[in-house]
VMD Tcl script that draws the C-alpha trace (Angstrom):
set ca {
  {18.12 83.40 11.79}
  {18.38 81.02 9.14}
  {19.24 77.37 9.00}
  {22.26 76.01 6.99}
  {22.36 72.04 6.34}
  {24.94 69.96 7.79}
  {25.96 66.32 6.55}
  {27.16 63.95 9.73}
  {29.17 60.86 9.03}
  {29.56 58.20 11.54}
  {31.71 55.06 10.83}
  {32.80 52.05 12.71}
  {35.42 50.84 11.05}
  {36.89 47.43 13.29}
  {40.17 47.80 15.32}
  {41.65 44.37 14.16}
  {42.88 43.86 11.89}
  {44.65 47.26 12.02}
  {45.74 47.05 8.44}
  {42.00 47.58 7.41}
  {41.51 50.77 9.68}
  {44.27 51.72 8.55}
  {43.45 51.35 4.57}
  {41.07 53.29 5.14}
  {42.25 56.28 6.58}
  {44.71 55.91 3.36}
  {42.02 55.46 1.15}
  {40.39 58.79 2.58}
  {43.69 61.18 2.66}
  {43.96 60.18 -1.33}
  {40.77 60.81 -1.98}
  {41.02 64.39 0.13}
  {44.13 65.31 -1.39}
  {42.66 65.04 -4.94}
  {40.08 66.62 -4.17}
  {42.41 69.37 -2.90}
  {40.44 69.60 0.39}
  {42.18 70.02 3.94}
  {40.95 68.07 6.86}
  {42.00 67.44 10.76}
  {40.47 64.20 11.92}
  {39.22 64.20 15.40}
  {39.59 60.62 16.13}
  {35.71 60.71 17.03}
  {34.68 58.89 14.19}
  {32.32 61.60 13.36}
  {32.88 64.00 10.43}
  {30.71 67.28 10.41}
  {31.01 68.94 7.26}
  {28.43 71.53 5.14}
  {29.84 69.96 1.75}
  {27.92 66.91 0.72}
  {29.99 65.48 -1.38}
  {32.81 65.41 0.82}
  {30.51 63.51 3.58}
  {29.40 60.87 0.50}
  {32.71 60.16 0.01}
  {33.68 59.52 3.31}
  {30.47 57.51 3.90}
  {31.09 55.30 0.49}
  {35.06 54.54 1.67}
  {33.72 53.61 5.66}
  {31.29 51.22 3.80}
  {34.05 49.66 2.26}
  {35.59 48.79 5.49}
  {33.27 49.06 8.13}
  {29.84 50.25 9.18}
  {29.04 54.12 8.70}
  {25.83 55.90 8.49}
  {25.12 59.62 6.66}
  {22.63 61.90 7.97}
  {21.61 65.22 6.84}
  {20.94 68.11 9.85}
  {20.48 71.44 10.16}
  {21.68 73.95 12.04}
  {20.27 76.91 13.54}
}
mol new
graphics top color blue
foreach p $ca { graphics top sphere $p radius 0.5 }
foreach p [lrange $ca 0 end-1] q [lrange $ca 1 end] { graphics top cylinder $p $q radius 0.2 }
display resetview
């Protein structure tokens, strides 16, 4: 069985003030919809995703607003 690579993003981004969680979560839907890439959020803030692009650009935005950490798995 082979392995395929997974990129995990994990972000804190603070509850208050809400208008910064909430920038960001704006800042991420443009930057999906340009991208022409569909996405349901799980409200985990966790993203799975096999594209690493996507996953650097979520991690970049988080950065800008919070804490978030990007970490490359693989899965069996």
């Amino acid at each position: 069985m082979s392995e395929r690579v997974v990129w995990i993003v994990e972000y804190d981004i603070p509850v208050e003030p809400a208008s910064k969680r909430r920038a960001f979560y704006r800042a991420v839907h443009k930057e999906l919809k340009a991208k022409k890439i569909k996405w349901k959020w799980t409200g985990r803030s966790v993203i799975i995703t096999p594209k690493k692009e996507l996953a650097q650009t979520i991690h970049e935005l988080a950065k800008q607003y919070g804490e978030s950490h990007l970490y490359k798995a693989t899965k069996a």
